[in-house]
Every structure is written in structure tokens, then in C-alpha cells.
gemmi code that builds the backbone of each chain (N, CA, C; Angstrom):
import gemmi

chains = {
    "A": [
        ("UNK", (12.883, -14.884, 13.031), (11.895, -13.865, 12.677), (12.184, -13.321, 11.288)),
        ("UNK", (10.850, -13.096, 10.649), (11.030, -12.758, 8.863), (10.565, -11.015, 8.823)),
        ("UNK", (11.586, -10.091, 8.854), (11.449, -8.723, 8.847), (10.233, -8.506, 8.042)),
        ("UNK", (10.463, -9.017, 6.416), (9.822, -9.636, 5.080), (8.023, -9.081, 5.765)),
        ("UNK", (7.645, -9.957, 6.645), (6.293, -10.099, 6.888), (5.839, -9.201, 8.210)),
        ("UNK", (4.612, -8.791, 7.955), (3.845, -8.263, 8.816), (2.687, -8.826, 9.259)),
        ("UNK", (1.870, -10.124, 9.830), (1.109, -10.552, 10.122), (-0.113, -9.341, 10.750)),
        ("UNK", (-1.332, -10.130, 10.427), (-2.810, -9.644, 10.603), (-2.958, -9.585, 12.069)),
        ("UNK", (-2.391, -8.572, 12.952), (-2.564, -8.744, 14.239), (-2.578, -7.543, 15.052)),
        ("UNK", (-3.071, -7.252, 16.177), (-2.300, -5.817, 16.600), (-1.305, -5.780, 17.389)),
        ("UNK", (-0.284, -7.142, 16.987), (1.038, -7.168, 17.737), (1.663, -6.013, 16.503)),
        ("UNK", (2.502, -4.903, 17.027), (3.068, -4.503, 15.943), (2.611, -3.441, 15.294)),
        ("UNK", (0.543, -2.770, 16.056), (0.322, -1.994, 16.029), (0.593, -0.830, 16.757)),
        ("UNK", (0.143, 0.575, 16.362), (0.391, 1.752, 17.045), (-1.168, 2.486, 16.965)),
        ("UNK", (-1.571, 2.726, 17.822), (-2.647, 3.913, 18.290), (-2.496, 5.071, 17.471)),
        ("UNK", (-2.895, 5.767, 16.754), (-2.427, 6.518, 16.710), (-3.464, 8.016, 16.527)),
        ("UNK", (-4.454, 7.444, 17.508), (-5.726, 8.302, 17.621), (-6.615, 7.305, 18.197)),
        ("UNK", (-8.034, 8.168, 19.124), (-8.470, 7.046, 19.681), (-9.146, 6.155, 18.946)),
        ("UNK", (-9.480, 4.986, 18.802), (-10.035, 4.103, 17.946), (-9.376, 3.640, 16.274)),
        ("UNK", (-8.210, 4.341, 16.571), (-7.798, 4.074, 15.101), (-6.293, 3.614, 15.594)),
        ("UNK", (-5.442, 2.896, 14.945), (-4.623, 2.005, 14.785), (-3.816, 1.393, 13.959)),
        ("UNK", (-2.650, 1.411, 13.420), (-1.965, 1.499, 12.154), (-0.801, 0.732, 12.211)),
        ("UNK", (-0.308, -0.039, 11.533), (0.475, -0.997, 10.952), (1.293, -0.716, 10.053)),
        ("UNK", (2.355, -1.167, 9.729), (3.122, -0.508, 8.329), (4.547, -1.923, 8.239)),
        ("UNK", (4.953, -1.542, 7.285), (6.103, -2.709, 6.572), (6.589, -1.567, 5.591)),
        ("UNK", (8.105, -1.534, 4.959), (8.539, -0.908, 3.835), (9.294, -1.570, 3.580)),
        ("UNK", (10.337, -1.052, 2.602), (11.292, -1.382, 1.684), (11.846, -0.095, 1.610)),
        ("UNK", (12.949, 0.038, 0.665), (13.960, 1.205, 0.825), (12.466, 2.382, 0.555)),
        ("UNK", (11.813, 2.531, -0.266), (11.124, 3.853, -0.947), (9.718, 3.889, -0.813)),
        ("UNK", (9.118, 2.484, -0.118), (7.888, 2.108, -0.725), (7.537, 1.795, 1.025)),
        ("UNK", (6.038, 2.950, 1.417), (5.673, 2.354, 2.601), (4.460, 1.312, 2.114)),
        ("UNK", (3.853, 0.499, 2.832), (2.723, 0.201, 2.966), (1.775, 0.051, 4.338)),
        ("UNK", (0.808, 1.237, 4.650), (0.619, 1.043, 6.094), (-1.220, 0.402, 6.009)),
        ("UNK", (-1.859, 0.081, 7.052), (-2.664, -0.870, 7.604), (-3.466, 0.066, 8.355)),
        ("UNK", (-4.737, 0.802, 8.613), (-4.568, 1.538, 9.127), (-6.609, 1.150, 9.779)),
        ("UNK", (-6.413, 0.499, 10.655), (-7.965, 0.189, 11.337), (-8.361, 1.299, 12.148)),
        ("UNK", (-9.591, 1.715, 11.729), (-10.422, 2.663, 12.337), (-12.108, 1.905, 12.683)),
        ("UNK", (-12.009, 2.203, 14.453), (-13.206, 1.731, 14.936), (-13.619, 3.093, 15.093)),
        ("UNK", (-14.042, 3.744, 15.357), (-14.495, 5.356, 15.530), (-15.101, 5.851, 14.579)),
        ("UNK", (-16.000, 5.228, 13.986), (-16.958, 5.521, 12.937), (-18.383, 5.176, 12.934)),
        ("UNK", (-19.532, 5.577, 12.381), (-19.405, 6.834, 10.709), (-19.206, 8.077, 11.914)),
        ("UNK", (-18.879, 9.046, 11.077), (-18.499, 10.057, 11.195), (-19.288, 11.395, 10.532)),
        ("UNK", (-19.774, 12.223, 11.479), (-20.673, 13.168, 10.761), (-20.446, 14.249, 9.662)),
        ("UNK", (-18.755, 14.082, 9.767), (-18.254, 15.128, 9.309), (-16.816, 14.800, 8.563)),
        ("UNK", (-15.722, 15.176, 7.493), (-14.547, 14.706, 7.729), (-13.631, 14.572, 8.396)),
        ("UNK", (-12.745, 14.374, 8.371), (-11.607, 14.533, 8.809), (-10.915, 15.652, 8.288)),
        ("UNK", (-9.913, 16.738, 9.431), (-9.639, 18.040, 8.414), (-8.914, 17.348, 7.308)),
        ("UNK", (-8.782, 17.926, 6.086), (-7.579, 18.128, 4.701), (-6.084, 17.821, 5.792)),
        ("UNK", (-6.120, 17.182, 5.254), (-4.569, 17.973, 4.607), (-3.177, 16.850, 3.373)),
        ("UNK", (-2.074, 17.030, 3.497), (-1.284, 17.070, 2.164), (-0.027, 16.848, 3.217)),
        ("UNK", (0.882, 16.193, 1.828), (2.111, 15.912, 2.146), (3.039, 15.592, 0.807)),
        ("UNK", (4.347, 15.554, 0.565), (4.527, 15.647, -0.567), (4.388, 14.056, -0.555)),
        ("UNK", (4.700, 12.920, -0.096), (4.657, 11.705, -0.684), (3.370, 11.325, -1.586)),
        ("UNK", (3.767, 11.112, -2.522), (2.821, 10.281, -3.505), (1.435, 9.072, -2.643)),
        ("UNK", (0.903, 8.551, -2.470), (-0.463, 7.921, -1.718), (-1.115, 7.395, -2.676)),
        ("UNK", (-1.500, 6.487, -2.502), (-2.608, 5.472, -3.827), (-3.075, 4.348, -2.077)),
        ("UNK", (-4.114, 4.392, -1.826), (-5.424, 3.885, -0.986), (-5.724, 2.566, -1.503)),
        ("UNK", (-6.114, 1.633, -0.961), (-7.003, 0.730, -1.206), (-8.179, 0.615, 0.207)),
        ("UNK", (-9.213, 0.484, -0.286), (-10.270, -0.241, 0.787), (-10.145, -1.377, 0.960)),
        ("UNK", (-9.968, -1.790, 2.122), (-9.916, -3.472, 2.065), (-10.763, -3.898, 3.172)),
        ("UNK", (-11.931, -2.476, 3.838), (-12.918, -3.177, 4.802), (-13.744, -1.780, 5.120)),
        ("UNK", (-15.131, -1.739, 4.881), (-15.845, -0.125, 5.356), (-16.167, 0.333, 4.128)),
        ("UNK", (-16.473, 1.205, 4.356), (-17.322, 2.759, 3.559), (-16.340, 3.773, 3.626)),
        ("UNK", (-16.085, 4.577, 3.025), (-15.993, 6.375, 3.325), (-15.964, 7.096, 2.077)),
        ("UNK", (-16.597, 8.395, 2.715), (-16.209, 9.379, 1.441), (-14.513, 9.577, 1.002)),
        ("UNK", (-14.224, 9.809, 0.048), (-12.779, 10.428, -0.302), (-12.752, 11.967, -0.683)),
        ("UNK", (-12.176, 12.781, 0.261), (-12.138, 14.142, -0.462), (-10.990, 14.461, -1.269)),
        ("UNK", (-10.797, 15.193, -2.577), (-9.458, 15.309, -3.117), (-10.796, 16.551, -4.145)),
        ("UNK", (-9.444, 17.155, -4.864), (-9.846, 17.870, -5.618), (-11.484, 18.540, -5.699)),
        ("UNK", (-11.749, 18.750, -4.836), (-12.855, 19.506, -4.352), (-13.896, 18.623, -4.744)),
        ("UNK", (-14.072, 17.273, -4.993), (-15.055, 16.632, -5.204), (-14.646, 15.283, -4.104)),
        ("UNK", (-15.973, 14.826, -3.886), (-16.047, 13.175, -2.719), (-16.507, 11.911, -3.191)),
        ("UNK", (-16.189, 11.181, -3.294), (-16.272, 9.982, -3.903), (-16.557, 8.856, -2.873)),
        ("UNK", (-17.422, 8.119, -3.076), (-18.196, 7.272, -2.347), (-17.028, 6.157, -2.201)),
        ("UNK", (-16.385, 5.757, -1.053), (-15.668, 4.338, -1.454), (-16.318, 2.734, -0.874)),
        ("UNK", (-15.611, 2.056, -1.420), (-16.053, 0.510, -0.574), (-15.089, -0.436, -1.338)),
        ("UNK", (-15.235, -1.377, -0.048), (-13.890, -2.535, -0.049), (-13.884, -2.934, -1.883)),
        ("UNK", (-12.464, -2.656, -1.735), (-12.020, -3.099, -3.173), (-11.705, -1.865, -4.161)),
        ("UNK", (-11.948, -0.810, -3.427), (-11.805, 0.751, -4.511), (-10.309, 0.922, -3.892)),
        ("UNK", (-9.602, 1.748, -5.080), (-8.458, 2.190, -4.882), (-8.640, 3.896, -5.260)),
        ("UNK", (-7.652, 4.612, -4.617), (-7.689, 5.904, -4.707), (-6.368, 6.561, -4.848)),
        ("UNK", (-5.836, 7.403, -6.027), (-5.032, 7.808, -6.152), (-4.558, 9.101, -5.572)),
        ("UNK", (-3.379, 10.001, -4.960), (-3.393, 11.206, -4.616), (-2.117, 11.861, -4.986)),
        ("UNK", (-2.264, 12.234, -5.515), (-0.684, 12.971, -6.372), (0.319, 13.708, -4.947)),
        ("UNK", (1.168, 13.678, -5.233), (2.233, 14.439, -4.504), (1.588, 15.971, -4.152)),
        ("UNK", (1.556, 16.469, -2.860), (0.975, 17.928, -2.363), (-0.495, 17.837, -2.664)),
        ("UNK", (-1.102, 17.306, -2.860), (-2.993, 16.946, -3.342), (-3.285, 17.023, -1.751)),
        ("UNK", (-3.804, 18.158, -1.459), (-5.091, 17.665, -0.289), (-5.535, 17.082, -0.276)),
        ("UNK", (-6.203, 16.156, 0.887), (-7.165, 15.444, 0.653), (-7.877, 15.229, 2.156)),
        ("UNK", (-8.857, 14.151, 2.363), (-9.178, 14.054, 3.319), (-10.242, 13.073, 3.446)),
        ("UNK", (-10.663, 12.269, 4.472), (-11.529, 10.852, 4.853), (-12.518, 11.159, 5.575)),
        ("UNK", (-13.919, 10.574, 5.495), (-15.342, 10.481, 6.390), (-15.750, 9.445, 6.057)),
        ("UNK", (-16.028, 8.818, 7.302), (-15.954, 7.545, 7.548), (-17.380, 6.959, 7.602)),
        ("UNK", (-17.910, 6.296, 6.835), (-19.446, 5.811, 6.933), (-19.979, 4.550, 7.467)),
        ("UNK", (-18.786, 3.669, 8.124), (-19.491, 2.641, 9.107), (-18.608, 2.681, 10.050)),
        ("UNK", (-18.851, 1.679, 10.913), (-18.331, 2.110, 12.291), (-16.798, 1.506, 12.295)),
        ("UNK", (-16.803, 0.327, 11.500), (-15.069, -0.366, 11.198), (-14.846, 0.084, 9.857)),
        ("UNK", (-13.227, 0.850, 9.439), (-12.936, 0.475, 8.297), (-11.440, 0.248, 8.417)),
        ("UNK", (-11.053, -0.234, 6.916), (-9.595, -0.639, 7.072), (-9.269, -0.386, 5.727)),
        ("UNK", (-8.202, 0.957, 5.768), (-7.494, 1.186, 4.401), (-5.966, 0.808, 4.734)),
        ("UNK", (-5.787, 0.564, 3.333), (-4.435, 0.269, 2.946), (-3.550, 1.683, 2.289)),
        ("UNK", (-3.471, 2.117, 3.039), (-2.253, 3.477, 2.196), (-0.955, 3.104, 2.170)),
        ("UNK", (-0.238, 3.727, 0.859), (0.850, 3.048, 0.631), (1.316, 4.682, -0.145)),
        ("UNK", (2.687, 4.682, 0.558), (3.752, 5.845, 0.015), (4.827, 5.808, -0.176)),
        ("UNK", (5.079, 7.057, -1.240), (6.793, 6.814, -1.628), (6.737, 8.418, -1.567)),
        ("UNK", (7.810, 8.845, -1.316), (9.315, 8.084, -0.586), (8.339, 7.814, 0.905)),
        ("UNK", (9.394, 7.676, 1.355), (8.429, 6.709, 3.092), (8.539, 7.713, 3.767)),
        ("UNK", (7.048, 7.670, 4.834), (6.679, 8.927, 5.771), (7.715, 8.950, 6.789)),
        ("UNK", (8.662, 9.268, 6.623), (9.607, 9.342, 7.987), (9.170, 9.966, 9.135)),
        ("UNK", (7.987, 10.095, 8.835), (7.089, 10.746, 10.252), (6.282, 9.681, 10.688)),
        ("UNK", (6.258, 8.327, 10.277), (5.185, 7.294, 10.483), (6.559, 6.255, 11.465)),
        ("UNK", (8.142, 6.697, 11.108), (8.800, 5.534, 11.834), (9.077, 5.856, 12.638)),
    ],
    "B": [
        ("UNK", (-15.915, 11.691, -15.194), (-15.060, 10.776, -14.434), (-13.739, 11.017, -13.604)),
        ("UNK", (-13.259, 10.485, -13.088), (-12.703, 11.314, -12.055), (-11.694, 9.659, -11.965)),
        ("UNK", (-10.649, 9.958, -12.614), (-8.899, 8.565, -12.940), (-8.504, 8.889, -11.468)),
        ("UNK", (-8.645, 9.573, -10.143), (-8.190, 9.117, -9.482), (-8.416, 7.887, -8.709)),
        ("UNK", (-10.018, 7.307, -9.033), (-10.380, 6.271, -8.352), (-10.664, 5.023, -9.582)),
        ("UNK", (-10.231, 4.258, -8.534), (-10.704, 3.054, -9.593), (-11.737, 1.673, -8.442)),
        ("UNK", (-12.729, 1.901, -9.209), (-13.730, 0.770, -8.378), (-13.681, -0.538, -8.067)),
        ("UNK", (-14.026, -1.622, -7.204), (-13.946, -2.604, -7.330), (-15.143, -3.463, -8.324)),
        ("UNK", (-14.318, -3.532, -9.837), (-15.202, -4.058, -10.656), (-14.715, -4.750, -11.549)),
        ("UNK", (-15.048, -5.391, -12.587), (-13.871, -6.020, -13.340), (-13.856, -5.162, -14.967)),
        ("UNK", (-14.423, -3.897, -14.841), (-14.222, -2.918, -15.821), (-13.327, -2.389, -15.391)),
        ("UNK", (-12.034, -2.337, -16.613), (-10.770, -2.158, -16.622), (-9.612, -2.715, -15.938)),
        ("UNK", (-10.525, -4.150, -15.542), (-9.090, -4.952, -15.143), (-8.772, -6.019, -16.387)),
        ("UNK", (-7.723, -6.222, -16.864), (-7.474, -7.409, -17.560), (-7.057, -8.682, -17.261)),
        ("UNK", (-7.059, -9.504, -17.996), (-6.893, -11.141, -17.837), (-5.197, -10.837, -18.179)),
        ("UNK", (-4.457, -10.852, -17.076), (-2.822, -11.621, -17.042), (-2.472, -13.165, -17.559)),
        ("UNK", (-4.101, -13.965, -17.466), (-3.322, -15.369, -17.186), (-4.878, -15.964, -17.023)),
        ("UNK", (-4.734, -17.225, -17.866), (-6.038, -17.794, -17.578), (-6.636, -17.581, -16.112)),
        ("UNK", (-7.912, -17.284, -15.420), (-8.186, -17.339, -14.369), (-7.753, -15.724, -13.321)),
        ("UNK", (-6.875, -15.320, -13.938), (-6.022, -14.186, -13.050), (-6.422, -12.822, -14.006)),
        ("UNK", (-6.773, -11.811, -13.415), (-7.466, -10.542, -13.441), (-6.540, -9.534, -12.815)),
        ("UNK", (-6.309, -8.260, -13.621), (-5.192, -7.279, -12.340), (-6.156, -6.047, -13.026)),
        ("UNK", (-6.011, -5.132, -11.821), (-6.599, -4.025, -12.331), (-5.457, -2.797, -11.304)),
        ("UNK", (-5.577, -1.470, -11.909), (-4.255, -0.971, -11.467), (-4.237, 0.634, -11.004)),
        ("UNK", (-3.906, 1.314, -10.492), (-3.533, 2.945, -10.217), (-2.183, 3.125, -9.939)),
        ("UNK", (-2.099, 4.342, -10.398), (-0.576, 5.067, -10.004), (-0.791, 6.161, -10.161)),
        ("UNK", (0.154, 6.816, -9.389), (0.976, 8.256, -9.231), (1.857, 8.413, -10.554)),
        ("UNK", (2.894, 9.305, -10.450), (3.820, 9.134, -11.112), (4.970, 8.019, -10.510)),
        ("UNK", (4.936, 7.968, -9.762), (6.053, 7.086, -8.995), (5.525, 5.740, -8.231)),
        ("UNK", (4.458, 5.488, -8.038), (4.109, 4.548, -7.154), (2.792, 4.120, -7.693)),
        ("UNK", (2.837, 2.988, -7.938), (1.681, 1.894, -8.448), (1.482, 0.936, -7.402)),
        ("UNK", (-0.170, 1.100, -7.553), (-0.797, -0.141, -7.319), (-1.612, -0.835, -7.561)),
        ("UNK", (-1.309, -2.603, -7.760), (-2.525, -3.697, -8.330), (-3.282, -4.217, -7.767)),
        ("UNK", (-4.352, -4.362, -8.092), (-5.265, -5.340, -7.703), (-5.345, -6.745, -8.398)),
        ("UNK", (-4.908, -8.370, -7.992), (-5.087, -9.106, -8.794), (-5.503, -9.985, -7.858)),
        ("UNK", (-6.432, -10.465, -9.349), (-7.860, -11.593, -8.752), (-7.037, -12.905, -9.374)),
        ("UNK", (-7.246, -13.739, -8.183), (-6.377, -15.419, -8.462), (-7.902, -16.158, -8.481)),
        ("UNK", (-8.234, -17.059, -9.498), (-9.772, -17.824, -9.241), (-8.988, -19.334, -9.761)),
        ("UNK", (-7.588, -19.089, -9.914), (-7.274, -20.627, -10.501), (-6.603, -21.526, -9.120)),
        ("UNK", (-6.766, -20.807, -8.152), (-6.293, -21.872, -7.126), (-7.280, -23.043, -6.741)),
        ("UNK", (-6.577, -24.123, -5.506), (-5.278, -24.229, -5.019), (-4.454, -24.332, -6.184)),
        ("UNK", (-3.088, -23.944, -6.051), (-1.877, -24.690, -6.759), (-0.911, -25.967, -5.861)),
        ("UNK", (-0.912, -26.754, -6.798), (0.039, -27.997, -6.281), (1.723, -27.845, -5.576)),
        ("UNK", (1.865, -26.696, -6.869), (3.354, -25.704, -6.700), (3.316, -24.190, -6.793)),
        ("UNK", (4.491, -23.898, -6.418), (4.749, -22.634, -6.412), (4.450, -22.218, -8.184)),
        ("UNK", (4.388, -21.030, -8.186), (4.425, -20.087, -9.227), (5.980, -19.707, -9.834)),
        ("UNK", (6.561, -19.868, -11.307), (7.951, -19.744, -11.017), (8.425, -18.336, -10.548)),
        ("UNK", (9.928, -18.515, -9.678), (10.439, -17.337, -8.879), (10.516, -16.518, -10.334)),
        ("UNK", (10.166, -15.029, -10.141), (10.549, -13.884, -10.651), (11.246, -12.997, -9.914)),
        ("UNK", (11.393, -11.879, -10.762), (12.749, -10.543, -9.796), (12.651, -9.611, -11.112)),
        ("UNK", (12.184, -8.644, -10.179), (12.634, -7.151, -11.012), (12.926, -6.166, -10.101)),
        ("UNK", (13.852, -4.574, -10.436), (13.920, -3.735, -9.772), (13.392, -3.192, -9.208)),
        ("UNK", (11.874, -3.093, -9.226), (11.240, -2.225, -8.849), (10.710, -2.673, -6.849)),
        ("UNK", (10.851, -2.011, -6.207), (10.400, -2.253, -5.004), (9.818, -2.783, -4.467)),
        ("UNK", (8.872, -3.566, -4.441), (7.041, -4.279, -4.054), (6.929, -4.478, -2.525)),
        ("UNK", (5.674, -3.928, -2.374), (4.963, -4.531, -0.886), (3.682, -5.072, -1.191)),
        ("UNK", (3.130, -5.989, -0.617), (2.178, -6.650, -0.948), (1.244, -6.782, 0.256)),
        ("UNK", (-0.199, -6.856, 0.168), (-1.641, -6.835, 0.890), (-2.248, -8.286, 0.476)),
        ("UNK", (-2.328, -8.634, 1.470), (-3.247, -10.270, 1.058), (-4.356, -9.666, 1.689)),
        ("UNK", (-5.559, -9.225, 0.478), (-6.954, -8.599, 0.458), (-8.259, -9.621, 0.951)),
        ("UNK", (-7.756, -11.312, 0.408), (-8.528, -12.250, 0.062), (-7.601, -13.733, -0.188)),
        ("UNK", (-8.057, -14.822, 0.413), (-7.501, -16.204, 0.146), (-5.642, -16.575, 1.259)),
        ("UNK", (-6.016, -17.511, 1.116), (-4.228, -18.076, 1.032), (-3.415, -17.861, 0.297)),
        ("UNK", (-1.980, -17.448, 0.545), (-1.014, -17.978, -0.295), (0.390, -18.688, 0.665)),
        ("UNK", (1.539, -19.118, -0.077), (2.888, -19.313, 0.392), (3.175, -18.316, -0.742)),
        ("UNK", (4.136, -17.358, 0.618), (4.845, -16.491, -0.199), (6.595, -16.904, -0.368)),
        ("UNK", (7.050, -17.020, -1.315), (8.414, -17.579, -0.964), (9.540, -16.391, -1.517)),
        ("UNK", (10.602, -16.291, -0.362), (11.591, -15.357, -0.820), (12.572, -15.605, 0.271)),
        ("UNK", (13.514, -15.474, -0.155), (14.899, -15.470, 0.502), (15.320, -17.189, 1.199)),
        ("UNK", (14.670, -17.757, 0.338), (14.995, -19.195, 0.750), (14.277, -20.128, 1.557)),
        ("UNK", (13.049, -19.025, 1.937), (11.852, -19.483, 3.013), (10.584, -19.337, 2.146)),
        ("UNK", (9.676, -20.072, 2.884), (7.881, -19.718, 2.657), (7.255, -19.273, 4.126)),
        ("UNK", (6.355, -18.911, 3.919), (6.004, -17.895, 4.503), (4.202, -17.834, 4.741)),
        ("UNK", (3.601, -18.902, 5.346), (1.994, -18.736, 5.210), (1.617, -17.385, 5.245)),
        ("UNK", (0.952, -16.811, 4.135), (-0.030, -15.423, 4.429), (-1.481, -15.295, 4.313)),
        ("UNK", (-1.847, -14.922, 5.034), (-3.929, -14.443, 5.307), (-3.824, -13.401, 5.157)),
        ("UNK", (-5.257, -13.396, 4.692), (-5.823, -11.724, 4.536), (-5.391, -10.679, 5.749)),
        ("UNK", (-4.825, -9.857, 5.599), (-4.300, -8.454, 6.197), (-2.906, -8.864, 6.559)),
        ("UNK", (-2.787, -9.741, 6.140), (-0.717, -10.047, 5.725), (-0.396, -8.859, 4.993)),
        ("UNK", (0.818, -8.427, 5.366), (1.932, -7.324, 4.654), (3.217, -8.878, 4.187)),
        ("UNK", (3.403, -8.210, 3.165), (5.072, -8.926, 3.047), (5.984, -7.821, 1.929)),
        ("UNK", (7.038, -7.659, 2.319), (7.814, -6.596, 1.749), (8.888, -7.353, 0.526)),
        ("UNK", (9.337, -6.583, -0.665), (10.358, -7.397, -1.527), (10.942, -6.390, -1.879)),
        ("UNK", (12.210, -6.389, -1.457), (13.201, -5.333, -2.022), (13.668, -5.516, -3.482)),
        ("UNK", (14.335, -4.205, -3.842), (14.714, -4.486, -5.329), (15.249, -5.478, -5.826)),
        ("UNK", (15.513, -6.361, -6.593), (15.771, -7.759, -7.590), (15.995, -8.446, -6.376)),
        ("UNK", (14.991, -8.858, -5.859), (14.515, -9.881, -4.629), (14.093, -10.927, -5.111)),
        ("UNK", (14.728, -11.662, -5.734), (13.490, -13.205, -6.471), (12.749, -13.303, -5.426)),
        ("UNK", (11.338, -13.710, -5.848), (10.204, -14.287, -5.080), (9.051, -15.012, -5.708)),
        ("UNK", (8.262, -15.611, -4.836), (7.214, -16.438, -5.764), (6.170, -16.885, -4.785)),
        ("UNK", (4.899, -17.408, -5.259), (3.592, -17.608, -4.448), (2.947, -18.426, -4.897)),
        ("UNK", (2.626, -19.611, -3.974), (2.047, -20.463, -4.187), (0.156, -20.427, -3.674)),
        ("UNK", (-0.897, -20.600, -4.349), (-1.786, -19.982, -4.049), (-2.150, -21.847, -2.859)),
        ("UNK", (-3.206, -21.165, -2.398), (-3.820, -22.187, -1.623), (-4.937, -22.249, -1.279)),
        ("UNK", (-5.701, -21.318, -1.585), (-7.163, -21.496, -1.475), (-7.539, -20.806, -3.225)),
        ("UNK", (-9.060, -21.343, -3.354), (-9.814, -21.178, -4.776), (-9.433, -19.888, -4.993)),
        ("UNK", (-9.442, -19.137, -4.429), (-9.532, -17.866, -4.312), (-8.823, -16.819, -3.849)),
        ("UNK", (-7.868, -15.831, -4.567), (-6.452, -15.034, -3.724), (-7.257, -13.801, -4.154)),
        ("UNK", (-7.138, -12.513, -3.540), (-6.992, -11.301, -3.927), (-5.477, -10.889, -3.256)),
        ("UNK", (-4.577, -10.083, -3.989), (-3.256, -9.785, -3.739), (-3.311, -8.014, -3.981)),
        ("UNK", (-2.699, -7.346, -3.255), (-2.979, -5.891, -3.359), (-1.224, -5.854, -3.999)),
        ("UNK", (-1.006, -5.367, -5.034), (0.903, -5.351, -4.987), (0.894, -4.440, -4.893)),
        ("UNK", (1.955, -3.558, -4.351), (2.324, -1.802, -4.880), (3.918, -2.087, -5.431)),
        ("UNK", (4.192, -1.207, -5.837), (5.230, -0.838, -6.607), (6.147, 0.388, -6.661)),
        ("UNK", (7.219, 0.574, -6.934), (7.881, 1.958, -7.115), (9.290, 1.595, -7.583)),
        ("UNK", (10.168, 2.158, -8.786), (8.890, 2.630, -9.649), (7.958, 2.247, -10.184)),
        ("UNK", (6.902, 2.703, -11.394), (6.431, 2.066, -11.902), (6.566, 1.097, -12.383)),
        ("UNK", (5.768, 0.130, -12.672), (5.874, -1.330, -13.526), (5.339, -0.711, -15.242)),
        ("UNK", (6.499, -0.692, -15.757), (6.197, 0.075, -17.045), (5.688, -0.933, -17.713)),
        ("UNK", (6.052, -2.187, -17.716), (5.661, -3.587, -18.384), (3.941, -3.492, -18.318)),
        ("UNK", (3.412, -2.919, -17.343), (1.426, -2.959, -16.633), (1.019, -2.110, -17.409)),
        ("UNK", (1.618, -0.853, -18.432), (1.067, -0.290, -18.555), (0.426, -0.444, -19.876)),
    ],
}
model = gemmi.Model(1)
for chain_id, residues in chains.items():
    chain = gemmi.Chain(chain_id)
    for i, (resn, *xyz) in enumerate(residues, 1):
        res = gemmi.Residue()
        res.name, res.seqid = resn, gemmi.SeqId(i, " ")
        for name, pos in zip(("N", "CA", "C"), xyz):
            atom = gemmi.Atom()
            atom.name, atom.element = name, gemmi.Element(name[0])
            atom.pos, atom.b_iso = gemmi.Position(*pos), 0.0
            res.add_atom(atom)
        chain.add_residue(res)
    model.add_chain(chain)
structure = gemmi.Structure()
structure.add_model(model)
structure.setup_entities()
């Protein structure tokens, strides 16, 4: 077995709300998590909130708004989103599947 | 305009390499690329590189062989593969077509 890899599967996933589902792999500093949400669109966001790890997003399947800095930004597969260290922020989800890629440093020791 | 997002477009990505496109975000501490492969298949690997900086990687789009630690490694789209600091590694593409998500930490000062 190759620690190295995380295959496209939900062997290896975690629930971690209903319809949503999350994946992850790191290295000493650097998470990268997987994070499928069937439980969408959504009428409303998701509450805010913040953490100090640094966050940079990719879309890699879906729609959603991005909230940060008091403005929302339309996303779709292939947008990346940056979020500074302590930046609120927050997700609304506009089709019924999406799949972001969030990735943090230092690593959410609340995600292992 | 609003630098925390960056779209999926090929405004403001550059040409790395005949055929190969990267486009990029960061934090202060944590980067991430987007790079477009249109020169596959390859016959061979890509030569092994190694730098300090951390990397986890998202296969967004296409085939590759990822090679590190003395192995290859088939990856598909929603593959994770992790590379610790001065980890030689290397990728052999295999279909026309790769999208590769890299992240980073620290920065890749060389991208900027």
C-alpha cells in the first residue's frame, strides 16, 4: 500500500454532514481535502465562519457562490479561491453535486 | 476585481512549456496551480525533479504515471498523491489531455 496516494473512491471517505463527504491526504504542513456534496442547491449559505489556517479552493465539479469579504462570487469547475488566514468565509451551493478541493496549511488537526 | 479568485480561463495563465499552461493563487504561505498538459500521451516519464517545498497534487482531468519513491503509480481524475519535502518525483502523462491541481507550501518563489 502507497500512503503517497489517495484514490477517487469513497473507500477512505468520512460523512461529515448529511450528503456531504470528505477525503483528505497531507504531508508534514500541507492538507489537501476532497470534499463531495450531494445536498444541493441550497437556498441559502452555509453559516461563516474562519480558522486561522491559510485555504486556497479549487472547483473541480458544481456551482456555488463564495462568500469572503462581504462580497459573493459566482464559482464553477476550474475557479480557484483564495482565503487568508482568520478571513470568514462561507459556501451556497447552486447544483445539486459539487466537489471542491480545499487545501490548508498548517493542517486542520481537527479534520484527523 | 477581487485577486482572491482566479477563473477558469486562460487569462493569466502562462505557457511553462510548449503545450503546458499553469495558472496560480496563494496565501502567504500556501500556493496553488492549475496546469493544463495538451502535449500528451508521453512515451516517457518527465525528468525526476525535487524541491523543498511540500506538494499535494489533484488529478482535475486526464491520465498520468505518477512516479516517486521508486514506484509508479496510475492516477485519474479525483486522485490525491502527496510529496514530501526534497521527494524526487516525476509524471508521465497518458492521455491528450492532463489537468493537474499542485499545491504547495511554501511558496514556489520560482512561479512567481
Amino acid at each position: 500500500m502507497n500512503t503517497n496516494v489517495s484514490k477517487n473512491s469513497s473507500e477512505g471517505s468520512v460523512v461529515i454532514a448529511p450528503g456531504r463527504r470528505r477525503r483528505m491526504l497531507h504531508t508534514d504542513s500541507l492538507m489537501m481535502t476532497v470534499i463531495d456534496f450531494e445536498d444541493g442547491p441550497a437556498l441559502t449559505p452555509d453559516p461563516h465562519h474562519t480558522h486561522p489556517h491559510e485555504q486556497v479552493t479549487f472547483v473541480a465539479a458544481g456551482e456555488v457562490l463564495f462568500f469572503i469579504d462581504g462580497k459573493s462570487r459566482h464559482l464553477e469547475p476550474g475557479d480557484m479561491v483564495a482565503v487568508p488566514s482568520g478571513r470568514p468565509h462561507s459556501i451556497q451551493l447552486l447544483t445539486p453535486r459539487v466537489r471542491l478541493v480545499d487545501t490548508f496549511t498548517p493542517l486542520r488537526q481537527d479534520f484527523i
